[in-house]
MOPAC internal coordinates of N, CA, C and O (Angstrom, degrees):
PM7 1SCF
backbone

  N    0.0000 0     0.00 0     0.00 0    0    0    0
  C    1.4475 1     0.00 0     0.00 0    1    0    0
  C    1.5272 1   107.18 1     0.00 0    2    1    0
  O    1.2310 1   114.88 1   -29.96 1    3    2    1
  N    1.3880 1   127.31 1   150.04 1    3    2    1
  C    1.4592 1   141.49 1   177.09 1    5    3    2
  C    1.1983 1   107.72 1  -121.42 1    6    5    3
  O    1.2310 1   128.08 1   -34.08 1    7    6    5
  N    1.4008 1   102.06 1   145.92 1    7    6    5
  C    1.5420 1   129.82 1  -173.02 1    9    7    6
  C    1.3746 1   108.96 1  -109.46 1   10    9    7
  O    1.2310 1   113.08 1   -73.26 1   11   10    9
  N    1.2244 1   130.69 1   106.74 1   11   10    9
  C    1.8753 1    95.22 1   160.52 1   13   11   10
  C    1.6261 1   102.69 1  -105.53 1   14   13   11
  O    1.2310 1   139.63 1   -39.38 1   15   14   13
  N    1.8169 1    79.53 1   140.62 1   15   14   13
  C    2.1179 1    93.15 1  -163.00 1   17   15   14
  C    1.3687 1    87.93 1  -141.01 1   18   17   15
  O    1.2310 1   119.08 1   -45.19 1   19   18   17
  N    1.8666 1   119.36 1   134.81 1   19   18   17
  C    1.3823 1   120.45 1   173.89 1   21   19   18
  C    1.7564 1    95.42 1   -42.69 1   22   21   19
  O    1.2310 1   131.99 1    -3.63 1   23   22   21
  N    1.5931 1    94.46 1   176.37 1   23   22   21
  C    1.4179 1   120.31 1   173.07 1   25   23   22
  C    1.5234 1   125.99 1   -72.32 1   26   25   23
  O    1.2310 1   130.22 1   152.81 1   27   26   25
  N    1.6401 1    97.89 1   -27.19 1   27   26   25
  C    1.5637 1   121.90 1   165.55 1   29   27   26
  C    1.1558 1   121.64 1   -47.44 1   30   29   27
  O    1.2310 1   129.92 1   113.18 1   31   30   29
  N    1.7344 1    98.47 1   -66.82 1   31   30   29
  C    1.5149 1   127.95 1  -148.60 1   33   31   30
  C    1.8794 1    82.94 1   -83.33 1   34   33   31
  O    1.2310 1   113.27 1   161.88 1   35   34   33
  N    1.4469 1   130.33 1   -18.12 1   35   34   33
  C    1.4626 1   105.17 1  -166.48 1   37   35   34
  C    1.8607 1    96.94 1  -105.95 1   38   37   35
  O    1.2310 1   127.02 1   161.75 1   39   38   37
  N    1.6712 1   104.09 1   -18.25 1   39   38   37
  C    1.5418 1    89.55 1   163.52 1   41   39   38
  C    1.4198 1   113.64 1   -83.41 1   42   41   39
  O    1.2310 1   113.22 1   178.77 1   43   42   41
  N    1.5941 1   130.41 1    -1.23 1   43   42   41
  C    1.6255 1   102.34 1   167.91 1   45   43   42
  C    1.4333 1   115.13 1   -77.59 1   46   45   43
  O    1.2310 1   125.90 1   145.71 1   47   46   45
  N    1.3996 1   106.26 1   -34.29 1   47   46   45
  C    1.3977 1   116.20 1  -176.83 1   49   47   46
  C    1.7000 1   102.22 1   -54.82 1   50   49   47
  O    1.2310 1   109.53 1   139.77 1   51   50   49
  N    1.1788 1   137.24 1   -40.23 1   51   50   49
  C    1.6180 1   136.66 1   177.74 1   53   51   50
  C    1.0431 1   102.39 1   -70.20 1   54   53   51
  O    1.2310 1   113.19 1   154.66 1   55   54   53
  N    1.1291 1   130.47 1   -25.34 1   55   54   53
  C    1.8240 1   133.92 1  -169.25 1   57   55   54
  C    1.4613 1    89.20 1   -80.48 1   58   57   55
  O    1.2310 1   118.76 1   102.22 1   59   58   57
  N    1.4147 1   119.97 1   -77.78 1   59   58   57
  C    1.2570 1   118.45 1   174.95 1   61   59   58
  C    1.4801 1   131.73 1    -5.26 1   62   61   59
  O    1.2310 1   133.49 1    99.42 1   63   62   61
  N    1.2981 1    91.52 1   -80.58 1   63   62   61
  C    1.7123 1   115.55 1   174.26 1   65   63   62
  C    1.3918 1   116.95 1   -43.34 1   66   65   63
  O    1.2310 1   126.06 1   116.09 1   67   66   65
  N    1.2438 1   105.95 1   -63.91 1   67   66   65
  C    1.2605 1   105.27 1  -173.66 1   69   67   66
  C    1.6026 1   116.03 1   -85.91 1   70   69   67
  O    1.2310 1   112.70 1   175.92 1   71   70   69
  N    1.4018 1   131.39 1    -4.08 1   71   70   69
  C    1.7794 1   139.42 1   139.44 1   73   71   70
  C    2.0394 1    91.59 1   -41.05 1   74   73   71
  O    1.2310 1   128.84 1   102.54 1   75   74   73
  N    0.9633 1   100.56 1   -77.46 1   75   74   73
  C    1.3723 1   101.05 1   178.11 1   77   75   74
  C    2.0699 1   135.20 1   -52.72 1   78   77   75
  O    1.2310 1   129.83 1   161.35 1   79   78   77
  N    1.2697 1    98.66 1   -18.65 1   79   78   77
  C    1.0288 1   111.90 1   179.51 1   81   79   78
  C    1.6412 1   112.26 1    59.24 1   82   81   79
  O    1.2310 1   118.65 1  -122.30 1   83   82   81
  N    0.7136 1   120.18 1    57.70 1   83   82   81
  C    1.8272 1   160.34 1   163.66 1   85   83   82
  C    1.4244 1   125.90 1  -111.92 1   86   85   83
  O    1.2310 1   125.71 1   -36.01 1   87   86   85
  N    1.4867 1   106.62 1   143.99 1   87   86   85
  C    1.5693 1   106.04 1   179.98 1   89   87   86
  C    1.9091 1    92.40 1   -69.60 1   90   89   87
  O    1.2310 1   134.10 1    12.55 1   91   90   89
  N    1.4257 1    90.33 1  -167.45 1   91   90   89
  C    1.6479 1   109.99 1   164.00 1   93   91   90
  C    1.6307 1   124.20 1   -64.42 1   94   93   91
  O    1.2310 1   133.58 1   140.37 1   95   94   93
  N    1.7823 1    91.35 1   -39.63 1   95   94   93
  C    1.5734 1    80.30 1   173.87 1   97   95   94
  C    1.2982 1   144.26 1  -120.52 1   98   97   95
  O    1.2310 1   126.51 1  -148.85 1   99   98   97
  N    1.7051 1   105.08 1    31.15 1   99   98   97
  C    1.3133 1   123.14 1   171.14 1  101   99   98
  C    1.8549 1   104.62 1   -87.02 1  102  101   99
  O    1.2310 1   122.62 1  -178.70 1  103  102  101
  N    1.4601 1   112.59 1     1.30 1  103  102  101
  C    1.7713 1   113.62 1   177.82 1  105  103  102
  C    1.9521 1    92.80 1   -97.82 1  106  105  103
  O    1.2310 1   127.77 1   113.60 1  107  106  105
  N    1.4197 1   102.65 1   -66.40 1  107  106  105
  C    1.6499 1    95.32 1   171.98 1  109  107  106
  C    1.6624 1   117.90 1   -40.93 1  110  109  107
  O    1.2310 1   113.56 1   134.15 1  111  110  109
  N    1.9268 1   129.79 1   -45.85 1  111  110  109
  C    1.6173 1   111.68 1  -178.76 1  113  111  110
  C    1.2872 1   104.83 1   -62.23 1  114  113  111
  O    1.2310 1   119.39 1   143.69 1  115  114  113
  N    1.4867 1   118.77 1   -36.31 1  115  114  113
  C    1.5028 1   103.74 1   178.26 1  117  115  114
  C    1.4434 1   133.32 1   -54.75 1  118  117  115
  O    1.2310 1   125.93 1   145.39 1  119  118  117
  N    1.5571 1   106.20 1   -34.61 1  119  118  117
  C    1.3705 1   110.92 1  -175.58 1  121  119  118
  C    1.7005 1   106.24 1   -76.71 1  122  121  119
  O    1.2310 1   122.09 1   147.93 1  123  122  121
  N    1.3584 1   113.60 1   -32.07 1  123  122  121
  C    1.3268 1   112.23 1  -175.08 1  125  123  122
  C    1.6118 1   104.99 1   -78.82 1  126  125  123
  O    1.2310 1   105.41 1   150.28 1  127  126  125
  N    1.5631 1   144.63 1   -29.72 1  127  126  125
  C    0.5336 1   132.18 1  -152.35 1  129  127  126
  C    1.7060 1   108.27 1  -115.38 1  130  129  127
  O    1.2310 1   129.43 1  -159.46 1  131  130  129
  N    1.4683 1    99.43 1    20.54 1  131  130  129
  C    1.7814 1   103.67 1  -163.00 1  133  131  130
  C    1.8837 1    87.73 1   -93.82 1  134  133  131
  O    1.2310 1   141.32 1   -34.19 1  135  134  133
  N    1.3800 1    76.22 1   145.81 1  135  134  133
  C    1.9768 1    82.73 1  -177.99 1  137  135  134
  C    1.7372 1    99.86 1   -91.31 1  138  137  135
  O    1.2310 1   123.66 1   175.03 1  139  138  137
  N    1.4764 1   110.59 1    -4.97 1  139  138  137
  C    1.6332 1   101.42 1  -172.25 1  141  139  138
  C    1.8200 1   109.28 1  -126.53 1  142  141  139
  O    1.2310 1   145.08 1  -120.91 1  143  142  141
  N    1.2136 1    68.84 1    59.09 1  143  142  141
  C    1.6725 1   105.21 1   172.01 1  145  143  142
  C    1.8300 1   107.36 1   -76.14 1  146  145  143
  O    1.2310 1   120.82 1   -74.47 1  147  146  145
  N    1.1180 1   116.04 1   105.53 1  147  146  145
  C    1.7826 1   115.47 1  -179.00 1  149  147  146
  C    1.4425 1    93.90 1   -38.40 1  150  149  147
  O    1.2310 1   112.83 1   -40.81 1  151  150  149
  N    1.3847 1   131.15 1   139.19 1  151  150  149
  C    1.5011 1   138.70 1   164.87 1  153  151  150
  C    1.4861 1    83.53 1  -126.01 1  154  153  151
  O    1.2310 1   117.39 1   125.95 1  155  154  153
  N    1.9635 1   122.57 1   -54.05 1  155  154  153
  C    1.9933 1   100.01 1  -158.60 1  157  155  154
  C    1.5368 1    68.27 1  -143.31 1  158  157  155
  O    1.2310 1   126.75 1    58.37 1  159  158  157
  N    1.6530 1   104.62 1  -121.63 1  159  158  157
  C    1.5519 1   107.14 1  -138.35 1  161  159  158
  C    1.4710 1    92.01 1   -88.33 1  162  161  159
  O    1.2310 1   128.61 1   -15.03 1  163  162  161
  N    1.2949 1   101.02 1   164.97 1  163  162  161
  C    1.6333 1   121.61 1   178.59 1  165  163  162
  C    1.5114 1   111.09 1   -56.22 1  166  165  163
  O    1.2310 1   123.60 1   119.98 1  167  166  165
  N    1.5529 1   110.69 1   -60.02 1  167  166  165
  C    1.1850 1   109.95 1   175.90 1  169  167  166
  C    1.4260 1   122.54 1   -64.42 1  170  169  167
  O    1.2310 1   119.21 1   163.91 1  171  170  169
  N    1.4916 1   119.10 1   -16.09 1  171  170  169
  C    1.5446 1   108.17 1   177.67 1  173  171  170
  C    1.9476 1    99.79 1    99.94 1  174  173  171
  O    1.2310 1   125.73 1  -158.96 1  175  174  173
  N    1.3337 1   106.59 1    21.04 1  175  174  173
  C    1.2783 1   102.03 1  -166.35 1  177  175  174
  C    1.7566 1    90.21 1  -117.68 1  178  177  175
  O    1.2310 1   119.74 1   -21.57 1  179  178  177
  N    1.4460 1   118.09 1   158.43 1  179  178  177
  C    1.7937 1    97.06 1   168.19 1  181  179  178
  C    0.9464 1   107.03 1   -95.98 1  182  181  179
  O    1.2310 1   116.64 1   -33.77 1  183  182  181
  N    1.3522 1   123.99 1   146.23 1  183  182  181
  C    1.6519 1   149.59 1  -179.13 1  185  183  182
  C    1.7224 1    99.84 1   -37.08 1  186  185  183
  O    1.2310 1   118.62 1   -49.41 1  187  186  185
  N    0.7230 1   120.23 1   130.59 1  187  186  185
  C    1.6985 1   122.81 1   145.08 1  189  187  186
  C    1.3634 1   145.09 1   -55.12 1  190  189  187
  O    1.2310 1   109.23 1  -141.65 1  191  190  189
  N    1.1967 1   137.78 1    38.35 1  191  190  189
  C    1.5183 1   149.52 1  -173.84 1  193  191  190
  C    1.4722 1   102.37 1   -29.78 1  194  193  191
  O    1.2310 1   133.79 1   -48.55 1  195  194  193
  N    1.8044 1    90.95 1   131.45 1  195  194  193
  C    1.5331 1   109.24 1  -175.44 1  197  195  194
  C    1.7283 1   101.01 1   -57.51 1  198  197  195
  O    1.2310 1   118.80 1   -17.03 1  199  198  197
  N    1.6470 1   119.90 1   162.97 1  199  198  197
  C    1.2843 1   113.34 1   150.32 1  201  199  198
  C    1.6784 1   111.88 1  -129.33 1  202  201  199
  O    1.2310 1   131.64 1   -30.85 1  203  202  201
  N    1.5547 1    95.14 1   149.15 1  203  202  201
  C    1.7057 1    80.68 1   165.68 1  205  203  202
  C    1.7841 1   100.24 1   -95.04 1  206  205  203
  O    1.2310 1   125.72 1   -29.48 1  207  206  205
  N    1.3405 1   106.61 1   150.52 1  207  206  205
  C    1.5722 1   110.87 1   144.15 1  209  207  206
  C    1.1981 1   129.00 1  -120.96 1  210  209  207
  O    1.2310 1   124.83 1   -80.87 1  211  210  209
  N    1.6570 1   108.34 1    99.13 1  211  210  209
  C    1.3614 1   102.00 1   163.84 1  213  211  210
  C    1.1550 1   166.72 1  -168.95 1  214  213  211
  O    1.2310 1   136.10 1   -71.44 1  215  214  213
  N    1.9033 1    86.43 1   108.56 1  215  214  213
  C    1.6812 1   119.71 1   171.14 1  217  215  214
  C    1.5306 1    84.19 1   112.15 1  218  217  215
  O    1.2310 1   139.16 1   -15.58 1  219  218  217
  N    1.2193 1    80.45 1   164.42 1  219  218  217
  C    1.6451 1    96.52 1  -176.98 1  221  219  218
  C    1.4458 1   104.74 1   -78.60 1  222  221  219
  O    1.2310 1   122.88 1   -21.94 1  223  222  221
  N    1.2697 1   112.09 1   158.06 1  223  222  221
  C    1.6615 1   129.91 1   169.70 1  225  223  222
  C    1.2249 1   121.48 1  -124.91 1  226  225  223
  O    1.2310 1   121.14 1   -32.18 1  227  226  225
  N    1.4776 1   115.42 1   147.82 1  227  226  225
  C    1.2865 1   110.11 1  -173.06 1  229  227  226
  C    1.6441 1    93.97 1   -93.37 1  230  229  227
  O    1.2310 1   118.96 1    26.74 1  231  230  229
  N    1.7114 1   119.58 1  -153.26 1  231  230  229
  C    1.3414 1   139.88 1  -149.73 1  233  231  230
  C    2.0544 1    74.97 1   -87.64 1  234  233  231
  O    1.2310 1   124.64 1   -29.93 1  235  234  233
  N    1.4438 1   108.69 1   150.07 1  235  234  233
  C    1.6920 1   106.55 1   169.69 1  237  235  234
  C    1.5120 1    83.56 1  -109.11 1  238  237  235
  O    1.2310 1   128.59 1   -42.13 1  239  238  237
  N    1.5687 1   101.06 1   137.87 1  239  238  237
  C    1.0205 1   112.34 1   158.00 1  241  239  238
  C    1.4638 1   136.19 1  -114.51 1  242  241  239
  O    1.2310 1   113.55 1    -0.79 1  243  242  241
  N    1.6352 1   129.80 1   179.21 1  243  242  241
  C    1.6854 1   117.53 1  -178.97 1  245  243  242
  C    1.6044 1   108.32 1   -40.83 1  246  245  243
  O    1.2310 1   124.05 1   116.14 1  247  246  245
  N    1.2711 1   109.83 1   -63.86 1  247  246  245
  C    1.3183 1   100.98 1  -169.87 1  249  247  246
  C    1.5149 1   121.20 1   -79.81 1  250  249  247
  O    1.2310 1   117.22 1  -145.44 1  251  250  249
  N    0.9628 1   122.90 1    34.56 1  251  250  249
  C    1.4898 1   144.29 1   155.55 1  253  251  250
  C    1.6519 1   124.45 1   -85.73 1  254  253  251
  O    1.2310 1   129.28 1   151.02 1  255  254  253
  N    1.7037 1    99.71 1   -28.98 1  255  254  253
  C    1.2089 1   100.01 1  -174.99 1  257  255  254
  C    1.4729 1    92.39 1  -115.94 1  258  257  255
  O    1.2310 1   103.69 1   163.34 1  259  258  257
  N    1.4819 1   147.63 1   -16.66 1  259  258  257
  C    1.2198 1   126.58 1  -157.21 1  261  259  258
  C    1.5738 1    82.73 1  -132.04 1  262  261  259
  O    1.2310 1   110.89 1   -35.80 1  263  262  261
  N    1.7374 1   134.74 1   144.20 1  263  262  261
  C    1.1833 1   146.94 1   168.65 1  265  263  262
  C    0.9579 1   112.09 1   -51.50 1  266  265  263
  O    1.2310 1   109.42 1  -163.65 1  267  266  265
  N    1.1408 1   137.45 1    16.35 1  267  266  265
  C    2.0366 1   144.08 1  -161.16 1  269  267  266
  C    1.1568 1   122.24 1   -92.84 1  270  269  267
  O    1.2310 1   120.10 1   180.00 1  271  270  269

């Protein structure tokens, strides 16, 4: 199988490995196989999404949305 990976990103990964004294792809099973892989928040909590409020609205009606 082929990868294409900048020149950077494939010399940290060799730096890596071999700091560790590991082939190449005992750093990739780890990454694929780590269950604490960031998916959302750090703490495990869900993020908070900004809101706007603003002001109350009444019912929108047709001619609210079309110039008619």
């Amino acid at each position: 199988m082929r990868f294409d990976i900048s020149l950077e990103t494939q010399a940290r990964l060799v730096a890596r490995a071999q700091e560790q004294g590991l082939s190449i792809d005992a750093p990739l099973e780890r990454l694929l196989n780590d269950d604490a892989m960031p998916v959302g928040a750090a703490n495990g909590e869900v993020p908070e999404l900004p809101a706007w409020h603003l002001g109350v609205r009444g019912s929108l009606r047709r001619r609210d949305i079309y110039n008619a």
